[in-house]
PDB file with one MODEL, atoms N, CA, C and O in Angstrom:
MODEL        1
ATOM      1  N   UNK A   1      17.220  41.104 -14.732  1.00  0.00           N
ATOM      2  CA  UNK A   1      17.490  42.477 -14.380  1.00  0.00           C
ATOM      3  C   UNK A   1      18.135  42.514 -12.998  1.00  0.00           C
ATOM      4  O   UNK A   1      18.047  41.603 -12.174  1.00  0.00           O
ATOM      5  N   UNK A   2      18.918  43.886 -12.796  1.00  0.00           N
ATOM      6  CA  UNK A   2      19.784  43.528 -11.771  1.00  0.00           C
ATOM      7  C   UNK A   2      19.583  44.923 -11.258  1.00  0.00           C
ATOM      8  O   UNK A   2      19.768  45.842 -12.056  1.00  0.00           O
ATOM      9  N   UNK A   3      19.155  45.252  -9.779  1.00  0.00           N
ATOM     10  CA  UNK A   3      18.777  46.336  -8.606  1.00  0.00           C
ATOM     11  C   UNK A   3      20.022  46.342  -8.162  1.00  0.00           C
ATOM     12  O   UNK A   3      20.901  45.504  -7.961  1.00  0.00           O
ATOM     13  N   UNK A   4      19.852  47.795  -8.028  1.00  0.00           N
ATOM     14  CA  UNK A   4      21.365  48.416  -7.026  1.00  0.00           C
ATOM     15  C   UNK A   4      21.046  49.779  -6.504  1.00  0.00           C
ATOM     16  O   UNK A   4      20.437  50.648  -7.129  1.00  0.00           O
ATOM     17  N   UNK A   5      21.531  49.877  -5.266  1.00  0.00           N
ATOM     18  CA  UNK A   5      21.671  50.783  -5.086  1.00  0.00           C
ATOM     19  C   UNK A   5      23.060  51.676  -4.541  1.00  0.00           C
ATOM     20  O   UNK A   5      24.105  51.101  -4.234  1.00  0.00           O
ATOM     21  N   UNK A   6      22.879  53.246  -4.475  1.00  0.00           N
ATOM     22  CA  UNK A   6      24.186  53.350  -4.194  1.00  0.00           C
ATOM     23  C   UNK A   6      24.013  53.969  -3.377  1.00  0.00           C
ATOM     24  O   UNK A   6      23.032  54.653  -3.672  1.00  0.00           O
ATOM     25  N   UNK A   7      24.544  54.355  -1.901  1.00  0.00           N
ATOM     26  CA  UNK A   7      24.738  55.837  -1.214  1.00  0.00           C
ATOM     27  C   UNK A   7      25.772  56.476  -1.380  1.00  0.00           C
ATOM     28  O   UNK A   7      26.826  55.850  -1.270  1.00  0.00           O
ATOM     29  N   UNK A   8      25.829  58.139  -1.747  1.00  0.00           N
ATOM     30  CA  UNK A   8      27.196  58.616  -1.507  1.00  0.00           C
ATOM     31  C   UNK A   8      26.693  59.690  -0.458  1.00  0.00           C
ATOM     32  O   UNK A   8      25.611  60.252  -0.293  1.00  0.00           O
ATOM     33  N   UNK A   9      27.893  59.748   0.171  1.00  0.00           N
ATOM     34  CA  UNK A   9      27.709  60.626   2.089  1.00  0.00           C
ATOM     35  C   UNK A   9      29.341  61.330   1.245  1.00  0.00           C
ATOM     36  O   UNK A   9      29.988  61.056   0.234  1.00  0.00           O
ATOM     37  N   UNK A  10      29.475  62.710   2.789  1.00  0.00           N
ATOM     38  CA  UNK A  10      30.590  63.160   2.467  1.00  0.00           C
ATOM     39  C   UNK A  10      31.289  62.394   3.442  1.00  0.00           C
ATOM     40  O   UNK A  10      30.910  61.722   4.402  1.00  0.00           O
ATOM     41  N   UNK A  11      32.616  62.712   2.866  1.00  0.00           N
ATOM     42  CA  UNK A  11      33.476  61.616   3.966  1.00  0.00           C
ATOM     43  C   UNK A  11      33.498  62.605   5.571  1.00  0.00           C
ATOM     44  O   UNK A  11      32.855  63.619   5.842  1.00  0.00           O
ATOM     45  N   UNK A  12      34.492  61.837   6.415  1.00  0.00           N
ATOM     46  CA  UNK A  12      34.371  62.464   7.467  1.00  0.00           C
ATOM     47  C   UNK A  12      35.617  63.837   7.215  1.00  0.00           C
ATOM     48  O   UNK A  12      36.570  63.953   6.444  1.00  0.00           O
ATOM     49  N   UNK A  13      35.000  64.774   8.342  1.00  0.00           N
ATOM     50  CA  UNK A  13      36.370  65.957   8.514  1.00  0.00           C
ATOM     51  C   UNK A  13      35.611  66.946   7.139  1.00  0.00           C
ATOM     52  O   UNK A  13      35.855  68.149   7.231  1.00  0.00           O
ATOM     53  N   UNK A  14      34.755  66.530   5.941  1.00  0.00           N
ATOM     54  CA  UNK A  14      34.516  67.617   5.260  1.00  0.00           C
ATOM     55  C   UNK A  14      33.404  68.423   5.951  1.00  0.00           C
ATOM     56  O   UNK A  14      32.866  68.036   6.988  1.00  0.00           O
ATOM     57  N   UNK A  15      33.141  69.382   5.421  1.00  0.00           N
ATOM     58  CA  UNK A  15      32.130  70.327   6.198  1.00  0.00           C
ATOM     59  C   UNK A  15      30.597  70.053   5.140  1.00  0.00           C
ATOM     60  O   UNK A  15      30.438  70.027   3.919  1.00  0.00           O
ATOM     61  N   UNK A  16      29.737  69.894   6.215  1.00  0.00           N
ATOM     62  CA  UNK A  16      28.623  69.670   5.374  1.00  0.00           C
ATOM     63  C   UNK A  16      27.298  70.770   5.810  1.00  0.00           C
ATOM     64  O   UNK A  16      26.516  70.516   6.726  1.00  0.00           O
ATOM     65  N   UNK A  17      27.239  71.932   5.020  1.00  0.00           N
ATOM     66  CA  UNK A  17      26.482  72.588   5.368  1.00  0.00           C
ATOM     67  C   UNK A  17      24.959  72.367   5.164  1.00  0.00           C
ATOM     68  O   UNK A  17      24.264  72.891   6.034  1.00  0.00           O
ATOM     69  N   UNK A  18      24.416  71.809   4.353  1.00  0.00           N
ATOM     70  CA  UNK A  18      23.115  71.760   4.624  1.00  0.00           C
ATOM     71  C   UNK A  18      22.994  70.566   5.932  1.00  0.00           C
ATOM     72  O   UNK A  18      22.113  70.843   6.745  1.00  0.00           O
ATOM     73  N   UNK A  19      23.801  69.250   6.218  1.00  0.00           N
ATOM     74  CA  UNK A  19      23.175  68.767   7.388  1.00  0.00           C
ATOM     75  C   UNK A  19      23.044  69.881   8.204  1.00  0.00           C
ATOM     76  O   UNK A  19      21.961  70.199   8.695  1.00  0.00           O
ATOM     77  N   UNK A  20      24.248  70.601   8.413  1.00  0.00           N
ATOM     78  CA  UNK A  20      24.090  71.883   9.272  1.00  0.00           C
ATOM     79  C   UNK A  20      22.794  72.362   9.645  1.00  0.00           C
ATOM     80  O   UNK A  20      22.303  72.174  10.758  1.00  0.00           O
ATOM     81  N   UNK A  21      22.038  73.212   8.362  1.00  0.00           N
ATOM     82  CA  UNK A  21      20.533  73.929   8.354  1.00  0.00           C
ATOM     83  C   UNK A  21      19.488  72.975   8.242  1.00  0.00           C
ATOM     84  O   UNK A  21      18.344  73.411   8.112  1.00  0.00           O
ATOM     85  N   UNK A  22      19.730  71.424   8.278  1.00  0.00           N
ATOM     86  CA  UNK A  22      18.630  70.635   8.498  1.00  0.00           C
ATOM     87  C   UNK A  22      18.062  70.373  10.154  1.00  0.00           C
ATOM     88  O   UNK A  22      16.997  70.410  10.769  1.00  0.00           O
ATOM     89  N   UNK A  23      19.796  70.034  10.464  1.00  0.00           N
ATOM     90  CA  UNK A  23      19.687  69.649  11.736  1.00  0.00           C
ATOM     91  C   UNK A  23      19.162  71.455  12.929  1.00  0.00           C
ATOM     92  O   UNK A  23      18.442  71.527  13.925  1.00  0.00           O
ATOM     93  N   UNK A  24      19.810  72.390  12.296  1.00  0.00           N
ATOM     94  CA  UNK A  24      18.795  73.510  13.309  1.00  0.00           C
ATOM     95  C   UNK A  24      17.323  73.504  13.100  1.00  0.00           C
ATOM     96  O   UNK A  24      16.498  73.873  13.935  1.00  0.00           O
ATOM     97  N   UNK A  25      17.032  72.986  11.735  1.00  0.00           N
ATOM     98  CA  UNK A  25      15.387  72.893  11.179  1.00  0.00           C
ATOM     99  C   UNK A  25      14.524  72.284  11.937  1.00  0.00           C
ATOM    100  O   UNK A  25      13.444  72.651  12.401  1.00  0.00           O
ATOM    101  N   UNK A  26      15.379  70.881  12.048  1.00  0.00           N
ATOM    102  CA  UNK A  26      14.889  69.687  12.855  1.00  0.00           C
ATOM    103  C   UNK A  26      14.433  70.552  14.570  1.00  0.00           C
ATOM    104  O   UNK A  26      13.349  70.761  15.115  1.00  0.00           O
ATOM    105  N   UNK A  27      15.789  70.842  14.940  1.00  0.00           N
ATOM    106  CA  UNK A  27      15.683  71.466  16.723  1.00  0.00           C
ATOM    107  C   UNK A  27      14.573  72.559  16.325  1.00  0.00           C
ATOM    108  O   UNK A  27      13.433  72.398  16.759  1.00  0.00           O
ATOM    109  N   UNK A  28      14.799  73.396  15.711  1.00  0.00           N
ATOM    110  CA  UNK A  28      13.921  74.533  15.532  1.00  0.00           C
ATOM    111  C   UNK A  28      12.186  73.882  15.217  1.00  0.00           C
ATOM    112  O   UNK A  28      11.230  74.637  15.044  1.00  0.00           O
ATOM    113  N   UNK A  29      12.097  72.466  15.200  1.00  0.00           N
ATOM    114  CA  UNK A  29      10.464  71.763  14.881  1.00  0.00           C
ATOM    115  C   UNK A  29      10.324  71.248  16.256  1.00  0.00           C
ATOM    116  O   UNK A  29       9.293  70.658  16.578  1.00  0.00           O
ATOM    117  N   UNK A  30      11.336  71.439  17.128  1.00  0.00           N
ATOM    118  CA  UNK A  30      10.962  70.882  18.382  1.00  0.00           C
ATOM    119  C   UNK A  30      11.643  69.069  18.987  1.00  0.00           C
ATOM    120  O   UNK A  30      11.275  68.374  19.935  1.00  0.00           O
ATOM    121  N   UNK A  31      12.708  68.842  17.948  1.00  0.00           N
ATOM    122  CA  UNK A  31      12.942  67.513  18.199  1.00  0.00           C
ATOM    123  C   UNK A  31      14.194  67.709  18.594  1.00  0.00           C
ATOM    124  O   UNK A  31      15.150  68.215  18.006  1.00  0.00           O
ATOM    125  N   UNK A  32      14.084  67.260  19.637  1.00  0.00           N
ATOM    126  CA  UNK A  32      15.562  67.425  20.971  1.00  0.00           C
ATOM    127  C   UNK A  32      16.574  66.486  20.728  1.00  0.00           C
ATOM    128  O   UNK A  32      16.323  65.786  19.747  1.00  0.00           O
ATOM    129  N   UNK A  33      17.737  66.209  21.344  1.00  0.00           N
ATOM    130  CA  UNK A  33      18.434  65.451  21.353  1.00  0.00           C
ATOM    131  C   UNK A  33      19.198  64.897  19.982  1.00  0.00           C
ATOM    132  O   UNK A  33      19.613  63.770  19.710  1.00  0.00           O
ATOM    133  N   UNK A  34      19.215  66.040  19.288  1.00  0.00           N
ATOM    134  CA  UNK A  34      20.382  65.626  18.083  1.00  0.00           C
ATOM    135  C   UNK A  34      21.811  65.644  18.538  1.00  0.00           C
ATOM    136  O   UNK A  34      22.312  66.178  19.528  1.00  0.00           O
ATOM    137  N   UNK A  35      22.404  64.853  17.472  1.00  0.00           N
ATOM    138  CA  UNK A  35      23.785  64.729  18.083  1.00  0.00           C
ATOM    139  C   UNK A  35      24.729  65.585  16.968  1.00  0.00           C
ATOM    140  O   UNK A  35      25.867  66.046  17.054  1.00  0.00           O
ATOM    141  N   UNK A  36      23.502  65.580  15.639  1.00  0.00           N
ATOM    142  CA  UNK A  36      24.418  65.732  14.583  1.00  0.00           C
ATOM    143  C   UNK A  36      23.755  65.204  13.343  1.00  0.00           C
ATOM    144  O   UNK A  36      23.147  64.143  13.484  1.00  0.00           O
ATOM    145  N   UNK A  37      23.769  65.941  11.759  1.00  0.00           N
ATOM    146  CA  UNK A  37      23.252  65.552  10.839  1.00  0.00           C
ATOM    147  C   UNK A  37      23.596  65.261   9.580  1.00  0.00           C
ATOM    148  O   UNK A  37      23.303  66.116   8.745  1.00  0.00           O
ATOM    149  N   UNK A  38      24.150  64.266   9.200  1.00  0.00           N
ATOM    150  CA  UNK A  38      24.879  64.542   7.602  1.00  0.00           C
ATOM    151  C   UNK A  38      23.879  63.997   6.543  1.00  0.00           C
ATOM    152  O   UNK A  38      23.215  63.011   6.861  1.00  0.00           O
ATOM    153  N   UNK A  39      23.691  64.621   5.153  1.00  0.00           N
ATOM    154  CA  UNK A  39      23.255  64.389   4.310  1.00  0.00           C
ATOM    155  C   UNK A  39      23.882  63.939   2.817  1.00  0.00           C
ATOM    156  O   UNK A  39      24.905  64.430   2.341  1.00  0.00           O
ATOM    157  N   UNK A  40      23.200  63.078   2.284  1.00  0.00           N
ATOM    158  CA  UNK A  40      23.743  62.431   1.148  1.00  0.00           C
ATOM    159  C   UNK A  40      22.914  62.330   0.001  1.00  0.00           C
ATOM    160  O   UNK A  40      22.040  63.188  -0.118  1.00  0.00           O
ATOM    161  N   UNK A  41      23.021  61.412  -0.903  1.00  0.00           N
ATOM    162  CA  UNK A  41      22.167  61.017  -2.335  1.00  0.00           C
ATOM    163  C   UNK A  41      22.319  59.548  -1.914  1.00  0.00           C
ATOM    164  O   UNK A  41      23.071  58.806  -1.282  1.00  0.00           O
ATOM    165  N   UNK A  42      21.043  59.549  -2.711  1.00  0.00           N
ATOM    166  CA  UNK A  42      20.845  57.512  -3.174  1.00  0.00           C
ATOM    167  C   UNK A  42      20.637  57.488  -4.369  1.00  0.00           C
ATOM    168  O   UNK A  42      20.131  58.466  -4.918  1.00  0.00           O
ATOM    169  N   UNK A  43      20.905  56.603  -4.914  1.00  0.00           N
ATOM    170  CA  UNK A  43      20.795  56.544  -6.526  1.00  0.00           C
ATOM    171  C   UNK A  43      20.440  54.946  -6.588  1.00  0.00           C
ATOM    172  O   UNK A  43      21.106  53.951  -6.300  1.00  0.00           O
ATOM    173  N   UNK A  44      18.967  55.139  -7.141  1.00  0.00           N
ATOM    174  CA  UNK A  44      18.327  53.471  -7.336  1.00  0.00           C
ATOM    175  C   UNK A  44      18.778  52.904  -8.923  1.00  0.00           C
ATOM    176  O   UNK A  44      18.401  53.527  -9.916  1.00  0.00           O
ATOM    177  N   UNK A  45      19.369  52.031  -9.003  1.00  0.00           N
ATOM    178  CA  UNK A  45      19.644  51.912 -10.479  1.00  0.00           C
ATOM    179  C   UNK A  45      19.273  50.525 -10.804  1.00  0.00           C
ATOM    180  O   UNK A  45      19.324  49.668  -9.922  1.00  0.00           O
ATOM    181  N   UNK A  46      18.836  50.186 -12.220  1.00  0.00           N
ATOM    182  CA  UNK A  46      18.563  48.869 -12.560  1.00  0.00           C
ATOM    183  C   UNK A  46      19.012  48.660 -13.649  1.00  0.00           C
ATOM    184  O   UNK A  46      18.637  49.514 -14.453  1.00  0.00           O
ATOM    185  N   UNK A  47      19.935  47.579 -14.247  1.00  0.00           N
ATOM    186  CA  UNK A  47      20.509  47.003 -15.013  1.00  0.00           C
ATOM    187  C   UNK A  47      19.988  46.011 -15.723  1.00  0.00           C
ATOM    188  O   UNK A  47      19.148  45.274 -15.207  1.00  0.00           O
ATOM    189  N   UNK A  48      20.508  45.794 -17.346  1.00  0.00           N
ATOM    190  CA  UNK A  48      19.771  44.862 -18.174  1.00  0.00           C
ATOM    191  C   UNK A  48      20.732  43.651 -17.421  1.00  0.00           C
ATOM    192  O   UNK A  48      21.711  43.942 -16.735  1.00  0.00           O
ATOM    193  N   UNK A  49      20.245  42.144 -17.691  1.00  0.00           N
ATOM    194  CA  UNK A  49      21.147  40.998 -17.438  1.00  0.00           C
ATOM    195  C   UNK A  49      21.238  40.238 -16.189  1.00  0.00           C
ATOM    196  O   UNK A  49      20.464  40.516 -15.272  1.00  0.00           O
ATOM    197  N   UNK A  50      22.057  39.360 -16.069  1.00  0.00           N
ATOM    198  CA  UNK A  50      21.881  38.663 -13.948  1.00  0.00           C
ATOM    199  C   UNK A  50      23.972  38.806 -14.120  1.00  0.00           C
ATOM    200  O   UNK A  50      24.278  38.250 -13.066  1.00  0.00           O
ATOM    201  N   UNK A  51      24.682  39.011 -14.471  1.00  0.00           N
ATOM    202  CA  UNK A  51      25.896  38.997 -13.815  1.00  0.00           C
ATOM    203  C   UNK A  51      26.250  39.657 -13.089  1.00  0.00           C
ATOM    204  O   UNK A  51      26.914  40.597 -13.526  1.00  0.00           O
ATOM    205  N   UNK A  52      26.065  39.590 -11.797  1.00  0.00           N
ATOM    206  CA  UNK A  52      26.251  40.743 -10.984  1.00  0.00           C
ATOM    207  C   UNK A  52      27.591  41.141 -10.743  1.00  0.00           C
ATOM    208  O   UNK A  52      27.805  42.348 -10.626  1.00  0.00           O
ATOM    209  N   UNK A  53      28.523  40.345 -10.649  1.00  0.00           N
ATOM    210  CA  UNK A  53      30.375  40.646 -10.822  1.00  0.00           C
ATOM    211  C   UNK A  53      30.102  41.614 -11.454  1.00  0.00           C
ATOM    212  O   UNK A  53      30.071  42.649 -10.789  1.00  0.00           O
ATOM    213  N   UNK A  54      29.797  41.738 -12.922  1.00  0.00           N
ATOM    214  CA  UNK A  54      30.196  42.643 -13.839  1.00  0.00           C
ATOM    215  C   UNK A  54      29.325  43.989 -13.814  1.00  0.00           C
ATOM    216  O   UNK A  54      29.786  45.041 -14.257  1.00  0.00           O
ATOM    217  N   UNK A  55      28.224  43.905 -13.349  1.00  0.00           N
ATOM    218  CA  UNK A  55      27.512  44.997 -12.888  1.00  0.00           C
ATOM    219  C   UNK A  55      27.712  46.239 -11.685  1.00  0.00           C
ATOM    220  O   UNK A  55      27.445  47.427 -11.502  1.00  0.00           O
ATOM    221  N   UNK A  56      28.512  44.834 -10.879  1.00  0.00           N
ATOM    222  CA  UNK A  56      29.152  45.954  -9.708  1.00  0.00           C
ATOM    223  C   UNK A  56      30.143  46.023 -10.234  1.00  0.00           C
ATOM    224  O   UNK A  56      30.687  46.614  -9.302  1.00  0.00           O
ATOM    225  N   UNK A  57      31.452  45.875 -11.453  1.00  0.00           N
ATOM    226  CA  UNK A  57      32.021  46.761 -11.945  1.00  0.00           C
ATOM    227  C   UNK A  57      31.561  47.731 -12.656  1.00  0.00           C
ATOM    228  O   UNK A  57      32.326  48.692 -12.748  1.00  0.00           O
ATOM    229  N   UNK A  58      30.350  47.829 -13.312  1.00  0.00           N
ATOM    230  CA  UNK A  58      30.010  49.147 -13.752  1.00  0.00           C
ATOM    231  C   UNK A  58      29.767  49.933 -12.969  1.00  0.00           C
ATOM    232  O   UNK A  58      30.279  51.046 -13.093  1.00  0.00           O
ATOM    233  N   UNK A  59      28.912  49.658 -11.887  1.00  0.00           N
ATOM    234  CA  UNK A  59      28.357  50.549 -10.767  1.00  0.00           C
ATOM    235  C   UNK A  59      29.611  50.973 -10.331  1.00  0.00           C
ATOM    236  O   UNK A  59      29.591  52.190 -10.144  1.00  0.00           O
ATOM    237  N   UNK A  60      30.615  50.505 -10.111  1.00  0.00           N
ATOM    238  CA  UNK A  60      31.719  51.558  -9.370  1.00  0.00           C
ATOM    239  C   UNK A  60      32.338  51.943 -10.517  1.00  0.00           C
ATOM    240  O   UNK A  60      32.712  53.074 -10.209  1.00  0.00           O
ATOM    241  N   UNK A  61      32.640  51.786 -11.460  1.00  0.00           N
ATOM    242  CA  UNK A  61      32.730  52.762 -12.757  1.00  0.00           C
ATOM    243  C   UNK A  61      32.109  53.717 -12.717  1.00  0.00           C
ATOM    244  O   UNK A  61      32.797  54.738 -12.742  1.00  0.00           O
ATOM    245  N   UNK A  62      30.358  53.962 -12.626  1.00  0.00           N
ATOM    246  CA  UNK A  62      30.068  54.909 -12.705  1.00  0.00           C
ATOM    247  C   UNK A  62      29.841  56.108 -11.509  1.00  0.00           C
ATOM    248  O   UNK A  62      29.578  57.308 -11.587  1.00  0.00           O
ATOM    249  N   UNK A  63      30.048  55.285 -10.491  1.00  0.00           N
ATOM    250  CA  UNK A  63      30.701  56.012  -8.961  1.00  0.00           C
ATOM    251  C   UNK A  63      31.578  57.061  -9.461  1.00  0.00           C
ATOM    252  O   UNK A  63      31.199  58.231  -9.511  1.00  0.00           O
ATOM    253  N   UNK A  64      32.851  56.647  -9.870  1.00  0.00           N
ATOM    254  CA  UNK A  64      33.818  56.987  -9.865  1.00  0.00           C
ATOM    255  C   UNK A  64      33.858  58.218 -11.003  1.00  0.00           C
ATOM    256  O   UNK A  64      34.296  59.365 -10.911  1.00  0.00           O
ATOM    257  N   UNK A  65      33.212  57.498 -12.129  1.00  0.00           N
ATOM    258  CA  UNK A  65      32.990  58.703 -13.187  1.00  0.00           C
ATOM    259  C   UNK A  65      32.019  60.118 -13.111  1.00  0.00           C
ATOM    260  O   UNK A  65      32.151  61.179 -13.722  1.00  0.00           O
ATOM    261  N   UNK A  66      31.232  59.791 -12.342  1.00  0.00           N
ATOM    262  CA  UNK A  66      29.788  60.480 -12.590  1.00  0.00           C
ATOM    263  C   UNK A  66      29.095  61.001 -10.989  1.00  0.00           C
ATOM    264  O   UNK A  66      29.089  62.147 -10.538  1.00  0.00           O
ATOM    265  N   UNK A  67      28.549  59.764 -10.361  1.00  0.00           N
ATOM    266  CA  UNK A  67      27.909  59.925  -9.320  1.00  0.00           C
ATOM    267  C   UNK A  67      28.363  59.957  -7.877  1.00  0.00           C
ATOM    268  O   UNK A  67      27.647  59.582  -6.949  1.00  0.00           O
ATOM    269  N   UNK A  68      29.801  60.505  -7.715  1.00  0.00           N
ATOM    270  CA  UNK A  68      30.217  60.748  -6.479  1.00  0.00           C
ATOM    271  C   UNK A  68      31.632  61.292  -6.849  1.00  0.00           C
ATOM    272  O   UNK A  68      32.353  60.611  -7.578  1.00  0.00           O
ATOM    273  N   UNK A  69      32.100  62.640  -6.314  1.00  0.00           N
ATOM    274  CA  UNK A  69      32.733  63.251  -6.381  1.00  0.00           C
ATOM    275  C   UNK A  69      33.764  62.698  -5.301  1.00  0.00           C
ATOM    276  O   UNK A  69      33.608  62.720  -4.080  1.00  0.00           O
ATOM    277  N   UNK A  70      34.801  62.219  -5.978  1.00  0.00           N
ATOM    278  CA  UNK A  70      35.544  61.304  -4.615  1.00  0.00           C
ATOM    279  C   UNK A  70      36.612  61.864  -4.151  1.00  0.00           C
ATOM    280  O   UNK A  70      37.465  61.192  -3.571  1.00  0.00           O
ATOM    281  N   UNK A  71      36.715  62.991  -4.308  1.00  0.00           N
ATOM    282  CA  UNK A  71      37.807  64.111  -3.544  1.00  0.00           C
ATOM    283  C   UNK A  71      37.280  64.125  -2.164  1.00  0.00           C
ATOM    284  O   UNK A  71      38.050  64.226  -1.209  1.00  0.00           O
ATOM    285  N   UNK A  72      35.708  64.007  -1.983  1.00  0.00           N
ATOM    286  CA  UNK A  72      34.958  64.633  -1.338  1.00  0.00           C
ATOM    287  C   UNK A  72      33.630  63.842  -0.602  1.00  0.00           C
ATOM    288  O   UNK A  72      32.727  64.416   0.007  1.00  0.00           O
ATOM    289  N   UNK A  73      33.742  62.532  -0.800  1.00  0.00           N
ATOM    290  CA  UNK A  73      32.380  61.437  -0.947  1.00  0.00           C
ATOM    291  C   UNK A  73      32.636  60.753  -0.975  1.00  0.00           C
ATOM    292  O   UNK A  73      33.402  60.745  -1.939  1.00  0.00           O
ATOM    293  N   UNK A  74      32.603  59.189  -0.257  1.00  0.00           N
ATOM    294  CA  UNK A  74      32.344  58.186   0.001  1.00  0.00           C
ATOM    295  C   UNK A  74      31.098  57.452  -0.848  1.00  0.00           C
ATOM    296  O   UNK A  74      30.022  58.032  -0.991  1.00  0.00           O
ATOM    297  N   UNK A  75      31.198  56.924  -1.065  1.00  0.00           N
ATOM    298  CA  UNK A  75      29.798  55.420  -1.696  1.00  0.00           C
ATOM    299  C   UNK A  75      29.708  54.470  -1.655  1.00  0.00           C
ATOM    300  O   UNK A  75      30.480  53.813  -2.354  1.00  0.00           O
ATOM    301  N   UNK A  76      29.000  53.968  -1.058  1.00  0.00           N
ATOM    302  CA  UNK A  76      28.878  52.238  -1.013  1.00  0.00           C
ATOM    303  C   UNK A  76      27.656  51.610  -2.150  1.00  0.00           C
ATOM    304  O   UNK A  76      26.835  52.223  -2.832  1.00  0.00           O
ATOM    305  N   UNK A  77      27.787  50.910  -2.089  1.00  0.00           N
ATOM    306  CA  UNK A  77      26.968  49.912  -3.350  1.00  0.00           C
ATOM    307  C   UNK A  77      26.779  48.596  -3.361  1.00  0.00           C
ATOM    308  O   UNK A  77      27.545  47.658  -3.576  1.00  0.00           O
ATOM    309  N   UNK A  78      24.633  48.719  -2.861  1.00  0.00           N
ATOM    310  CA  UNK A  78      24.436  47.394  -2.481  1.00  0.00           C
ATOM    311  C   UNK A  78      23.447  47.040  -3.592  1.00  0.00           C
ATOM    312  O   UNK A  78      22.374  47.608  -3.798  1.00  0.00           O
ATOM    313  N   UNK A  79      24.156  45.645  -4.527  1.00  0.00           N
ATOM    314  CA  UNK A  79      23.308  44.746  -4.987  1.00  0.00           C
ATOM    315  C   UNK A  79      22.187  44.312  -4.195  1.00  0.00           C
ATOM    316  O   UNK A  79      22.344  43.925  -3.037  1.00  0.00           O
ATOM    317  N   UNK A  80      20.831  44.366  -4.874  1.00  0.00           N
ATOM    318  CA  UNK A  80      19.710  44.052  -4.414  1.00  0.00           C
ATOM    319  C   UNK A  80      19.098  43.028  -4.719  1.00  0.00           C
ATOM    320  O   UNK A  80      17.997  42.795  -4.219  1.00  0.00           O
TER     321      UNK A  80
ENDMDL
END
């Protein structure tokens, strides 16, 4: 069996409104010194098999298809 995971973040220059209302959440709980907050998804996935070549072609297959909107999102994808 084969662990992966993925992050997708928005890329830079898009506008990300909930880091927005996290990061006043955060100041508004009393924790100083933010610089700034962006938020994303992780997606834990596990695969039948050990070829991992061919697994991280699915995984960015399904990046591309499904789990990250890439007009708009970045993803990286780390075999585990």
């Amino acid at each position: 069996m084969i662990k992966a995971r993925v992050t997708v973040t928005l890329k830079n220059g898009v506008l990300d409104p909930q880091g927005k209302a996290i990061e006043g959440a955060l100041t508004g709980l009393g924790f100083d010194g933010l610089e700034g907050v962006r938020q994303g998804k992780v997606f834990d996935l596990e695969l039948s098999g050990d070829d991992k070549a061919n697994a991280g072609k699915d995984i960015e297959a399904m990046c591309e298809k499904l789990l990250a909107n890439t007009v708009i999102e970045d993803y990286s994808i780390e075999i585990l």
